[in-house]
C-alpha positions, 0 to 999 in steps of 0.5 A, spaced: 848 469 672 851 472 678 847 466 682 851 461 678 857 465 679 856 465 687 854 457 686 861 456 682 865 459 688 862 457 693 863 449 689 870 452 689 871 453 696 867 446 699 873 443 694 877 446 697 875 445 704 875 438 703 883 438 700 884 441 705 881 437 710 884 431 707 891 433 707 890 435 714 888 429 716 893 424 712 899 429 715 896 427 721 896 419 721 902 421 719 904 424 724 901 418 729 904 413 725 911 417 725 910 417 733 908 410 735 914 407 730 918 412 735 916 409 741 916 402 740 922 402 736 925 395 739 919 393 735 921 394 727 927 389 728 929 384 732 935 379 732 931 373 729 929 378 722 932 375 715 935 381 712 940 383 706 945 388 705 950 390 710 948 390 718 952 397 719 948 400 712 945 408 713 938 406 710 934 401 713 928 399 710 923 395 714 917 391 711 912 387 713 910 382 708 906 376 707 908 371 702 901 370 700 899 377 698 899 379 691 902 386 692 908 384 696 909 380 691 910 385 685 913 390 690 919 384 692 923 386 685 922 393 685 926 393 692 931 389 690 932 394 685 933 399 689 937 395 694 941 394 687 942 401 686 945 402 693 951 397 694 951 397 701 948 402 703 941 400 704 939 393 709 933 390 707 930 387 714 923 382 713 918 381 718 912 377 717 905 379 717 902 372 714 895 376 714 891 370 709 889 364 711 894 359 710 899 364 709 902 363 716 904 355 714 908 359 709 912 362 713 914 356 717 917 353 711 920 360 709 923 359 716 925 352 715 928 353 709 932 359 712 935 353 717 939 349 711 941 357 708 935 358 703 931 363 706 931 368 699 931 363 695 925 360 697 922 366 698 923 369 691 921 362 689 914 362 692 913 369 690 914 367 683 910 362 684 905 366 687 899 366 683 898 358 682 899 356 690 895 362 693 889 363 688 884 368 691 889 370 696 889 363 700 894 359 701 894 352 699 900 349 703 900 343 698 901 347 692 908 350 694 912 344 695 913 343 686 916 350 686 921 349 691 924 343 688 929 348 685 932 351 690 937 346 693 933 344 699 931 337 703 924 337 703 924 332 708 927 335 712 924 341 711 917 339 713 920 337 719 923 344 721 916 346 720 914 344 727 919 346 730 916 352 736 922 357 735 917 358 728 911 358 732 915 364 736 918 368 731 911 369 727 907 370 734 912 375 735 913 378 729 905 379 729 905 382 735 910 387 733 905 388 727 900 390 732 904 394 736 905 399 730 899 399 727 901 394 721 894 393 719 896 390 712 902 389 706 906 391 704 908 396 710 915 399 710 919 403 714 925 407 713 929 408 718 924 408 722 919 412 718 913 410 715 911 411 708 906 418 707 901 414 703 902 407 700 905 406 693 913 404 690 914 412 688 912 414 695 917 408 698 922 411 694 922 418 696 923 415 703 929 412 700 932 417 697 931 422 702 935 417 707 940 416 703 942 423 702 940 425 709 946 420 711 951 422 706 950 430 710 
């Protein structure tokens, strides 16, 4: 008996050793992500960014997206509410992290829509769409063209706008940031300048909640 009690303690006591450790650990990649955000923060924002919701607004929420990923596109809709809870409180800036292949074609036609004033109706689309045009995480470019019929653009033109360098430029950049701040995949989100403690929606939204009261003191 009192050896099983001796092996249960000491069980107890490795369990948590090993919490601990894991806490510490992700305080810590935290704490560095937290400091390369800081020192690099030309990189979270740059003026060629889409973005919703007033340009004076106390919260900014930055994320990195890729209109192929299956996450990004269940999380759109969940950020769009709390943007809808917060009125011109919360500004929501995109940057691209087109990680799948084919994805970075995407995103010259999201780019090329933003030229005729649909960028967010395209993005939304396509993200609607998603699962019939990037079956198994691959952008099958071809496929979009149906789902953007709907949102008021000249699709000729649009192919057109594709080639243009400008997008070239924007997606090497927005990539380069990405690097920068150790953006390795997507959704990533900062608040204010703020990375998320661990991934997921309830995490992002105590962000959230935390800037906006912060910014009422």
């Amino acid at each position: 008996m009192k050896q099983k009690t001796l092996f249960a303690v000491a069980v107890a006591l490795l369990l948590l050793g090993f919490i601990a450790a894991a806490l510490l650990y992700n305080a810590e990649r935290q704490g560095q992500a937290g400091q390369v955000a800081a020192a690099n923060s030309e990189a979270l924002v740059r003026m060629h960014s889409p973005a919703l919701g007033r340009a004076d607004a106390p919260v900014v929420i930055v994320e990195f997206i890729d209109p192929a990923c299956e996450t990004c596109a269940a999380f759109y809709p969940l950020v769009k509410e709390i943007l809808a809870a917060n009125p011109d409180r919360i500004r929501l800036v995109l940057r691209y992290a087109p990680f799948h292949k084919g994805s970075d074609q995407v995103v010259a036609a999201l780019e090329a829509a933003r030229k005729q004033g649909k960028f967010w109706q395209a993005l939304e689309a396509l993200l609607k769409a998603q699962a019939d045009w990037a079956p198994h995480h691959k952008a099958e470019v071809d496929l979009i063209w149906k789902h953007l019929e709907g949102a008021g653009l000249n699709l000729r033109q649009l192919r057109a706008d594709m080639k243009a360098p400008e997008i070239d430029r924007v997606i090497e950049q927005d990539l380069l940031d990405a690097q920068t701040l150790k953006v390795t995949k997507t959704p990533e989100y900062f608040v204010n300048g703020k990375p998320l403690p661990r991934f997921g929606f309830e995490p992002l939204k105590a962000l959230v909640d935390e800037a906006l009261a912060a910014g009422k003191r």
